[in-house]
C-alpha positions in Angstrom: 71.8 102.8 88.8 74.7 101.1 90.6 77.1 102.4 88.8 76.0 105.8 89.2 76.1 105.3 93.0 79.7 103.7 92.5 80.5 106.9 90.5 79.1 109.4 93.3 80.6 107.4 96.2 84.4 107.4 94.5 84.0 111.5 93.8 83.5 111.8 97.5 86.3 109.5 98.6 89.0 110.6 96.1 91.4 112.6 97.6 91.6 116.4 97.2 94.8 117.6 96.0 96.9 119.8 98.8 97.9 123.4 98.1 101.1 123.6 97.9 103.0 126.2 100.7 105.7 127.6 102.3 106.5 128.7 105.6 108.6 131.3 106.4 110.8 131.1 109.5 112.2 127.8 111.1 111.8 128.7 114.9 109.4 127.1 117.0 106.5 128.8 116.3 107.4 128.0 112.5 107.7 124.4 113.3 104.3 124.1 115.6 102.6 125.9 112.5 104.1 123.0 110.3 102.4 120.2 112.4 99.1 121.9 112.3 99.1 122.5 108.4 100.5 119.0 107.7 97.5 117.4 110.3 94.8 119.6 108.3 95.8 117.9 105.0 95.1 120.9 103.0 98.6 122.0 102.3 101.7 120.4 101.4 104.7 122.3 103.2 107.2 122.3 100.3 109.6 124.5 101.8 111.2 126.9 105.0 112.2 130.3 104.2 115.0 131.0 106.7 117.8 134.1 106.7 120.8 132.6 109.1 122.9 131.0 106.4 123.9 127.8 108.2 120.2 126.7 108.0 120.1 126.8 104.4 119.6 123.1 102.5 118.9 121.4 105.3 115.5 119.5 105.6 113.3 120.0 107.8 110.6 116.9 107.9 111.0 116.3 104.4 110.8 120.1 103.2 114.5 122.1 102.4 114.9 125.1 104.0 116.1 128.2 101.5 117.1 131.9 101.8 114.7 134.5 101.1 116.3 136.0 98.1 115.4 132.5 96.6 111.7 132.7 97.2 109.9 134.5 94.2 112.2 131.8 92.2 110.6 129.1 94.5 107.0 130.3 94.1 106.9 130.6 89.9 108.3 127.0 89.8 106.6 125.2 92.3 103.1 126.8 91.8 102.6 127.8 95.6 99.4 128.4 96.5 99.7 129.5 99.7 102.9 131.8 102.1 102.4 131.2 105.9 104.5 133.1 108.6 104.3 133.8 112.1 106.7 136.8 112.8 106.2 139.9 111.9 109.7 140.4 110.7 109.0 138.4 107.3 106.3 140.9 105.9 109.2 143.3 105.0 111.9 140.6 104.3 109.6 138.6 101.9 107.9 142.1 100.1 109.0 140.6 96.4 106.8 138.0 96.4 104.1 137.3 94.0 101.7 135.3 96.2 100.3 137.2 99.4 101.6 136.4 102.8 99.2 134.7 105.1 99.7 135.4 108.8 98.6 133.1 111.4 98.9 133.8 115.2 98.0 131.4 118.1 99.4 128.2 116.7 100.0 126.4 120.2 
């Protein structure tokens, strides 16, 4: 019986493994949306999607920022789960993807 209850207790404590995202855009917006995933705990930002080429492989808080041309590459090797934006613009940019974009408004 006790180890039962030892058993049930550690399935609710263990840790759920985050989804694994990216975010597309590196403005403000993009950065605000970052916080807000990363104090959720469901997803792990893995990377920025960003099209001004002196942003490119630079980190931003632990995740590299790439160029859209690199992001269906991206998504088939890192198993992403999840593509967040904010602006509009990357619906059309980002339309050779293989995961669906996810938009999310309001994130002050």
């Amino acid at each position: 019986m006790f180890a039962y209850l030892v058993k049930k207790i550690l399935i609710i404590i263990k840790p759920k493994k985050k989804l694994n995202s990216i975010i597309l855009g590196t403005d403000q917006a993009e950065y605000l949306l970052y916080k807000k995933l990363q104090h959720e705990g469901i997803y792990q930002v893995l990377f920025f999607i960003d099209s001004t080429p002196w942003q490119l492989k630079f980190n931003i808080k632990n995740s590299m920022c790439f160029s859209v041309n690199e992001l269906p590459y991206l998504c088939k090797k890192n198993n992403i789960d999840k593509i967040f934006y904010v602006d509009d613009v990357w619906q059309q940019k980002a339309i050779n993807t293989p995961i669906n974009l996810t938009k999310l408004e309001n994130t002050f």
